[in-house]
NUTOR-903147 format. One record per residue (C-alpha): residue number from 1; residue in three letters; x, y, z. Coordinates in steps of 0.1 Angstrom, whole numbers. Example, Ala and Ser with C-alpha at 12.3 -4.5 7.8 and 13.67 -1.06 7.14 Angstrom:
2
+-----+-----+-------+-------+-------+
:   i :  aa :     X :     Y :     Z :
+-----+-----+-------+-------+-------+
:   1 : ALA :   123 :   -45 :    78 :
:   2 : SER :   137 :   -11 :    71 :
+-----+-----+-------+-------+-------+
END
This chain:
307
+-----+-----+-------+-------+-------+
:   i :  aa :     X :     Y :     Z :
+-----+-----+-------+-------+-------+
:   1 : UNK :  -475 :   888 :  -126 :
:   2 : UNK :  -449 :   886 :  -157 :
:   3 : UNK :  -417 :   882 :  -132 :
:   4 : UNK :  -439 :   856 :  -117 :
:   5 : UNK :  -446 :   837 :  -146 :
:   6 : UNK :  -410 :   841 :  -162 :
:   7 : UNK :  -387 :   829 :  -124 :
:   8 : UNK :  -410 :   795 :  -133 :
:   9 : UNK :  -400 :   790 :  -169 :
:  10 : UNK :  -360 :   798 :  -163 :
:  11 : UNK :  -361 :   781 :  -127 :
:  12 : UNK :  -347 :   808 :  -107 :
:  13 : UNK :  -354 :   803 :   -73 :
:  14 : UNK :  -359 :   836 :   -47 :
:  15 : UNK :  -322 :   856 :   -33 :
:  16 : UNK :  -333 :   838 :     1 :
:  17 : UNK :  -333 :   804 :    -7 :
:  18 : UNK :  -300 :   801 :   -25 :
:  19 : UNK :  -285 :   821 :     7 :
:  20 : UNK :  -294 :   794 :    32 :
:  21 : UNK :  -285 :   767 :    11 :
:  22 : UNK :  -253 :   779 :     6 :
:  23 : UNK :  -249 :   785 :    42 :
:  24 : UNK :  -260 :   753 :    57 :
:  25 : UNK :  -236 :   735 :    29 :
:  26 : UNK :  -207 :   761 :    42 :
:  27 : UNK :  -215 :   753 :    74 :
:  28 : UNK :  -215 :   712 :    67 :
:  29 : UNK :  -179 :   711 :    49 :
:  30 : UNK :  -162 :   733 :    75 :
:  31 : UNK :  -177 :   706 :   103 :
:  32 : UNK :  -166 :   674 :    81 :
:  33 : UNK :  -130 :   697 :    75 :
:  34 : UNK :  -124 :   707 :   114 :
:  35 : UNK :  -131 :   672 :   121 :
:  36 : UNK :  -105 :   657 :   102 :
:  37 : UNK :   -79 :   687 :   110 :
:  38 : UNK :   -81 :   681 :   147 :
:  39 : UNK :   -75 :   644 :   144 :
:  40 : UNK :  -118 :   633 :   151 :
:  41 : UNK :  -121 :   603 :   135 :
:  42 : UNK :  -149 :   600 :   114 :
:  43 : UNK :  -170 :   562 :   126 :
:  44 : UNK :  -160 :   543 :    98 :
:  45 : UNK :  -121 :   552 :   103 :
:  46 : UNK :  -123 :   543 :   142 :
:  47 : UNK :  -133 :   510 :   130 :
:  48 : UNK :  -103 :   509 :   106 :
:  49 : UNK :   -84 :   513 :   131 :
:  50 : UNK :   -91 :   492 :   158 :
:  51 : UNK :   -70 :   466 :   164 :
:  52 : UNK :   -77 :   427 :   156 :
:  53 : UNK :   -65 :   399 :   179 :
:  54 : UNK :   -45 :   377 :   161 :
:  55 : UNK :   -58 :   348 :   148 :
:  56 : UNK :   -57 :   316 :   171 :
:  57 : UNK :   -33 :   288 :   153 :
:  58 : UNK :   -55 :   258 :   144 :
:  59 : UNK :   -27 :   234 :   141 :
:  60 : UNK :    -6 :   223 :   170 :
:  61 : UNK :    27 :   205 :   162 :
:  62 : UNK :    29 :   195 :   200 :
:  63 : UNK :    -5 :   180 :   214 :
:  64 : UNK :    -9 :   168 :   250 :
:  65 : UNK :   -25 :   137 :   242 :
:  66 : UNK :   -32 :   114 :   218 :
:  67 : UNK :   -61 :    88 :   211 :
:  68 : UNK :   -61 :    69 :   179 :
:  69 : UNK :   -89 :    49 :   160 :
:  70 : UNK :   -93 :    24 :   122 :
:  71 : UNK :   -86 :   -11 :   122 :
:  72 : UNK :   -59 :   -41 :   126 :
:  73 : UNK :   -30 :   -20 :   110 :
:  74 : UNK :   -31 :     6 :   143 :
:  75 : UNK :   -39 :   -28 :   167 :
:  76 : UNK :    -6 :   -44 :   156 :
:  77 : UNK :   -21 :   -75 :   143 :
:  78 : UNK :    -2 :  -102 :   134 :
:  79 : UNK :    32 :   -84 :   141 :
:  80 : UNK :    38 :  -101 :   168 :
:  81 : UNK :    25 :  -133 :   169 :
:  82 : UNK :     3 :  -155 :   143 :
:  83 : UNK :   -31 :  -140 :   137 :
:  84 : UNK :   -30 :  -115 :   169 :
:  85 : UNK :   -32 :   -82 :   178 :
:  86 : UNK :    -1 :   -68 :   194 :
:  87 : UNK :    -8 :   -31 :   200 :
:  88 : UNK :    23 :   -25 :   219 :
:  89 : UNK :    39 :   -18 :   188 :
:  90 : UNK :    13 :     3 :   171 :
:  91 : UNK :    31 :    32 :   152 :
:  92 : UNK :     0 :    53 :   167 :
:  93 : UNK :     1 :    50 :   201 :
:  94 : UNK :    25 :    14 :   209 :
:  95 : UNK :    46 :    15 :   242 :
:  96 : UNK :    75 :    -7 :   226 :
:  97 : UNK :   109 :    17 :   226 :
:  98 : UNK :   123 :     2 :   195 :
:  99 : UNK :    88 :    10 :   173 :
: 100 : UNK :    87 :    44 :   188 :
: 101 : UNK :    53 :    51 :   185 :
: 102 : UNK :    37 :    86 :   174 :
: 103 : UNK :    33 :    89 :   211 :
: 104 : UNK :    61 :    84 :   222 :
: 105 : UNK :    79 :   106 :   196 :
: 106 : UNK :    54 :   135 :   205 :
: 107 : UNK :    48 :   130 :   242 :
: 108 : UNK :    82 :   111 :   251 :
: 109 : UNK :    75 :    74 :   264 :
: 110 : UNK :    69 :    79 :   300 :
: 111 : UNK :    44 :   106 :   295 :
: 112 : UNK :    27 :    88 :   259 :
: 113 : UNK :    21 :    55 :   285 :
: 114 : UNK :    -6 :    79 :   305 :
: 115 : UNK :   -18 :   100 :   275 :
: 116 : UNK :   -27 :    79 :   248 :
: 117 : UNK :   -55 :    57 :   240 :
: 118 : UNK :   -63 :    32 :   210 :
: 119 : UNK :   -96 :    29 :   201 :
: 120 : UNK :   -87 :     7 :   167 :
: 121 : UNK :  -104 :   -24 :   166 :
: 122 : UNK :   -91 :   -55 :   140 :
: 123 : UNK :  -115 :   -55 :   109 :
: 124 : UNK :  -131 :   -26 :   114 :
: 125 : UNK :  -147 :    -2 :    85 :
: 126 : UNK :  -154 :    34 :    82 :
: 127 : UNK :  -186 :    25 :    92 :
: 128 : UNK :  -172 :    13 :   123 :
: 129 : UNK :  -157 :    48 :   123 :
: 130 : UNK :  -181 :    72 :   142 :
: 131 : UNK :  -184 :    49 :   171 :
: 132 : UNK :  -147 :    46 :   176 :
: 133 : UNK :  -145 :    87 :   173 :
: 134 : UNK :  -171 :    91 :   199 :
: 135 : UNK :  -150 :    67 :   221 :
: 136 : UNK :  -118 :    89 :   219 :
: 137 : UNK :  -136 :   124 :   217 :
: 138 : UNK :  -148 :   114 :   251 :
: 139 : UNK :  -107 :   113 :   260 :
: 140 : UNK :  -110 :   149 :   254 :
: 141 : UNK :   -75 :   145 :   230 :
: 142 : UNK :   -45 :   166 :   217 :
: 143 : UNK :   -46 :   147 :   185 :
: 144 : UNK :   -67 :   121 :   171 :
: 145 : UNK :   -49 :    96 :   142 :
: 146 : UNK :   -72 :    80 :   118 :
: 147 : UNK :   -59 :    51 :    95 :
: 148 : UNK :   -89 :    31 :    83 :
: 149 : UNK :  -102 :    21 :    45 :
: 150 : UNK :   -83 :    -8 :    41 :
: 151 : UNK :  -107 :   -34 :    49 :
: 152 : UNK :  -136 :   -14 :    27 :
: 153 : UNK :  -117 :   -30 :     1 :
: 154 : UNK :  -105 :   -60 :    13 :
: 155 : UNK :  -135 :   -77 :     7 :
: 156 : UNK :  -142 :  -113 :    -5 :
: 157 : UNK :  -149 :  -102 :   -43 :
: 158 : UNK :  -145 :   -62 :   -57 :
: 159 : UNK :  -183 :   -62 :   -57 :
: 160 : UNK :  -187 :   -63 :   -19 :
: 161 : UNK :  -163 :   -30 :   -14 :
: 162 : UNK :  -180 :    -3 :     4 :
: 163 : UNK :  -189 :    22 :   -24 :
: 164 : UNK :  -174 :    56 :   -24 :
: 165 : UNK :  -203 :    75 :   -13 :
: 166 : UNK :  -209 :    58 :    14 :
: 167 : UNK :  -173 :    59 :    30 :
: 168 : UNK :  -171 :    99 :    26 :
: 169 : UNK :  -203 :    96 :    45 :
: 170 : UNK :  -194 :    82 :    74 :
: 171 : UNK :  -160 :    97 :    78 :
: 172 : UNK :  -180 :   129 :    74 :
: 173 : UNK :  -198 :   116 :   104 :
: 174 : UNK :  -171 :   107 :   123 :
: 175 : UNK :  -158 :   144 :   124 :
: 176 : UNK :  -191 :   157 :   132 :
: 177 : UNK :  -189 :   129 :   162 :
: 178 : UNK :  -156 :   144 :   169 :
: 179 : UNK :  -163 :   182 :   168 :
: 180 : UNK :  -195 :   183 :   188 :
: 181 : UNK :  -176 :   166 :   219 :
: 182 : UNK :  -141 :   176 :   212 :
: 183 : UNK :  -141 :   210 :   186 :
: 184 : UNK :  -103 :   220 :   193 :
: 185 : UNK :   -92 :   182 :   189 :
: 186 : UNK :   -64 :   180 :   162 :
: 187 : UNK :   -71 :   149 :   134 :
: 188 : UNK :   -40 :   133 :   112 :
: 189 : UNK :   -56 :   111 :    88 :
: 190 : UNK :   -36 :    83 :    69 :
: 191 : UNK :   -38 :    76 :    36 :
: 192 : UNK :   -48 :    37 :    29 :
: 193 : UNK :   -16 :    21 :    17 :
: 194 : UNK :   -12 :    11 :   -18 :
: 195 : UNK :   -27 :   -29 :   -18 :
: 196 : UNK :   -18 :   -35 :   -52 :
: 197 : UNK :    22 :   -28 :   -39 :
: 198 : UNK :    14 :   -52 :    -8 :
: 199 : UNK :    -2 :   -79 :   -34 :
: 200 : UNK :    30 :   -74 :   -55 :
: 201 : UNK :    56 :   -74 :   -25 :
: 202 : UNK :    43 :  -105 :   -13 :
: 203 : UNK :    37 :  -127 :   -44 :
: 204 : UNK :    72 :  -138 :   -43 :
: 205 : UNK :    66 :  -155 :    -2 :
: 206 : UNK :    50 :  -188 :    -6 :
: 207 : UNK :    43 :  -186 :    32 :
: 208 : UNK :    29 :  -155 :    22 :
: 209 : UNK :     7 :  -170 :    -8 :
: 210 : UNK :    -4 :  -200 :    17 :
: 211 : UNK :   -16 :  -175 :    40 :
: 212 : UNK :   -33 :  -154 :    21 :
: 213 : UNK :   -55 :  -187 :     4 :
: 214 : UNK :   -72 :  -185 :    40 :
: 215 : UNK :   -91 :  -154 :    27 :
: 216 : UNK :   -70 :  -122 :    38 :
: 217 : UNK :   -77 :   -97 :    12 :
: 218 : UNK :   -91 :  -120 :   -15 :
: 219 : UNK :  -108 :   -91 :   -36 :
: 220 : UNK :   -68 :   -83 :   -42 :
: 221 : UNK :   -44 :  -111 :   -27 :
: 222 : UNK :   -73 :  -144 :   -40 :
: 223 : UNK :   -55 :  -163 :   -69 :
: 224 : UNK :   -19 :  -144 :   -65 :
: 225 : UNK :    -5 :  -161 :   -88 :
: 226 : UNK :   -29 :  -155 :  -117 :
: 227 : UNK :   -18 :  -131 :  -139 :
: 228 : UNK :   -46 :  -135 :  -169 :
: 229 : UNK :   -66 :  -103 :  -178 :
: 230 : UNK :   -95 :  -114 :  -155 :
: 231 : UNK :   -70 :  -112 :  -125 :
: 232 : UNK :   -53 :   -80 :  -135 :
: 233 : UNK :   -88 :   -64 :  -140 :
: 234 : UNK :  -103 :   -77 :  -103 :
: 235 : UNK :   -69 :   -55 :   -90 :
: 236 : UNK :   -73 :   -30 :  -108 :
: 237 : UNK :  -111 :   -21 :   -97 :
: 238 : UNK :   -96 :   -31 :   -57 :
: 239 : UNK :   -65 :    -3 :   -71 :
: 240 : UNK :   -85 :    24 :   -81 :
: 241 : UNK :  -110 :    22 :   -53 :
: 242 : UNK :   -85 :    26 :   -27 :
: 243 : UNK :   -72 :    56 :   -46 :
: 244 : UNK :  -107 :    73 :   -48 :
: 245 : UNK :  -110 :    61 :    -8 :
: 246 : UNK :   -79 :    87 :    -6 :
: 247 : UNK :   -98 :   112 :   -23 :
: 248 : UNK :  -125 :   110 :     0 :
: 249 : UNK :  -105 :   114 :    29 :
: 250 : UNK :   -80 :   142 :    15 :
: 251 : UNK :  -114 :   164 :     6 :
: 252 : UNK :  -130 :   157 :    38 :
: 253 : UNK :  -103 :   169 :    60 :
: 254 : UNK :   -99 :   195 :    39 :
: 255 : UNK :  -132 :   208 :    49 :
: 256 : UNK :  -120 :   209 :    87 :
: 257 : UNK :   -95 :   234 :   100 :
: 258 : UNK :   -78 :   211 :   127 :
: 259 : UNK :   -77 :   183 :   106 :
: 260 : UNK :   -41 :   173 :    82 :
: 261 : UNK :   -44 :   145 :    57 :
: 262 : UNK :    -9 :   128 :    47 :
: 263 : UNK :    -7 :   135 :    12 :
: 264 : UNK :    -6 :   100 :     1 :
: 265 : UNK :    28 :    91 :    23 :
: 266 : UNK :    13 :    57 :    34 :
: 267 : UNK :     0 :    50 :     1 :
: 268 : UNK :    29 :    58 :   -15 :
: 269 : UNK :    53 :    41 :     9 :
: 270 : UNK :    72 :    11 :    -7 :
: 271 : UNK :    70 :   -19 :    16 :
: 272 : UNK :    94 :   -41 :    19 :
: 273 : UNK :    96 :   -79 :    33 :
: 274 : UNK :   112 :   -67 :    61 :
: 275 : UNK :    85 :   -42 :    67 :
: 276 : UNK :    56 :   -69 :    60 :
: 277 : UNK :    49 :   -95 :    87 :
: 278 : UNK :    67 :  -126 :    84 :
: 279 : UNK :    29 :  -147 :    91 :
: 280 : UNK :     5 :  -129 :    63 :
: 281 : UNK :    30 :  -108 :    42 :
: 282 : UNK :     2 :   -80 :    44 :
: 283 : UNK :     1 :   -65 :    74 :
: 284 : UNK :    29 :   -41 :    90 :
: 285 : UNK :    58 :   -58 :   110 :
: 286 : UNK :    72 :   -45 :   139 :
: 287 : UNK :    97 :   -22 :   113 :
: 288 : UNK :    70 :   -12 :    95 :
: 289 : UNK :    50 :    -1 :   125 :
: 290 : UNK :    84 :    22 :   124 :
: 291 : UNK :    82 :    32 :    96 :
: 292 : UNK :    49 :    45 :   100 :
: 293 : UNK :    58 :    68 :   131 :
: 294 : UNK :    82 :    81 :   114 :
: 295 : UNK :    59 :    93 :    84 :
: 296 : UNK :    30 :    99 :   109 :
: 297 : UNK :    55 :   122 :   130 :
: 298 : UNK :    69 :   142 :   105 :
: 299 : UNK :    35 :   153 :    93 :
: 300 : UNK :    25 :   164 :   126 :
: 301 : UNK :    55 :   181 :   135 :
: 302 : UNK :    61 :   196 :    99 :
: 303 : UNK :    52 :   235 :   100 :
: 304 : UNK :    32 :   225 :    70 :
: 305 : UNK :     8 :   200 :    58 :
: 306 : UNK :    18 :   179 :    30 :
: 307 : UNK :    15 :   188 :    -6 :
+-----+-----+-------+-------+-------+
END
């Protein structure tokens, strides 16, 4: 009763306890050691070391096709004649060899006349944006170019353009417009261009300044000559809302892995007169339709997005 009482105090347990313990943990470590010796791998290693398909690139430098939506700028308006669209010479998807469209550049012009579509329509909004996106997602395309934002602030006074909220909403809804009918569909977005550098290029035109009185632009091209502080504030507010538009699209692509904004290029592209249309000294010419293929092409060819 003593050696009873005393194995419970020191916690000594009986000689055939500890002797099967110590067998069955032998017995576990020379399993787990023969495994790895004769090359088993253990569950979590075969998973290691099974081989991952590499990944699928999401960015295409030579689509098929090519649809293209926004407003006037992508129509051609007034670069051809007075106060008409002319979208032959559309830097998206124009057939006119000396513009050399996007399309063209991509696709070569024989093949861009078959495989590109514009869906742009002359004053048209990001509003107007999901509509026009559901219209080319039904083309099933290679790439879709956006260029819109320019009319949400051309508006007849600063107060009327489209708050910032609201334009990241519907371009958000536009690529969900996109993606449920076209998912692998590659989207270039343009920056809007720089107003403020339009209003300032075409000051100097009194064609241009006669035009303009008929109500193009007023919230930045009304009063062009006006340079007291009341002016200069009006442009400013049209300025910095076309730079937070930018914003809004930049941050919304980024969001989408087929989709490549173009770093500002547009915006920061310096028009000149002879890239401006000789009616409104606002929109594109046919060189400036150029110019913008070339910008729009080098983004989607470059092996990179912009900075």
């Amino acid at each position: 009763m003593r050696e009873i009482r005393r194995s419970g105090r020191t916690g000594l347990r009986p000689p055939a306890v500890v002797a099967a313990a110590l067998t069955a943990a032998t017995l576990v470590g020379l399993a787990a050691l023969t495994g790895c010796e004769s090359g088993t791998p253990t569950t979590q290693s075969h998973q290691q070391k099974r081989p991952r398909p590499a990944p699928t690139p999401v960015w295409d430098r030579s689509p098929s096709s090519v649809a293209a939506v926004g407003d006037s700028i992508t129509q051609g308006f007034d670069a051809c004649d007075l106060l008409a669209d002319c979208p032959e010479v559309s830097w998206a998807t124009g057939t006119d060899t000396e513009v050399r469209s996007l399309a063209q550049r991509l696709l070569g012009p024989a093949a861009a006349a078959g495989r590109s579509w514009n869906h742009a329509r002359t004053g048209a909004r990001m509003a107007d944006l999901p509509g026009q996106m559901a219209a080319a997602a039904a083309r099933r395309p290679g790439l879709v170019t956006v260029m819109v934002g320019a009319n949400d602030a051309c508006r007849d006074s600063p107060d009327l353009m489209t708050p910032v909220a609201d334009f990241t909403e519907s371009f958000t809804a536009a690529m969900s417009t996109l993606r449920r009918t076209a998912p692998t569909a590659q989207v270039y977005v343009s920056s809007v261009p720089d107003l403020m550098r339009l209003w300032s290029t075409g000051r100097g035109s009194p064609l241009g300044r006669q035009v303009w009185k008929l109500g193009i632009c007023a919230s930045m091209l009304g009063d062009a000559e006006d340079m007291g502080e009341d002016a200069r504030l009006r442009r400013a507010r049209v300025y910095d809302r076309v730079v937070a538009y930018n914003e809004a699209l930049k941050n919304v692509c980024a969001k989408d892995l087929r989709c490549r904004y173009d770093g500002g290029d547009v915006f920061d592209f310096r028009f000149t007169g002879e890239q401006l249309s000789p009616w409104d000294w606002f929109h594109p010419s046919k060189d400036g339709q150029g110019r913008l293929a070339e910008i729009a092409h080098r983004n989607v060819t470059a092996a990179k997005p912009p900075a």
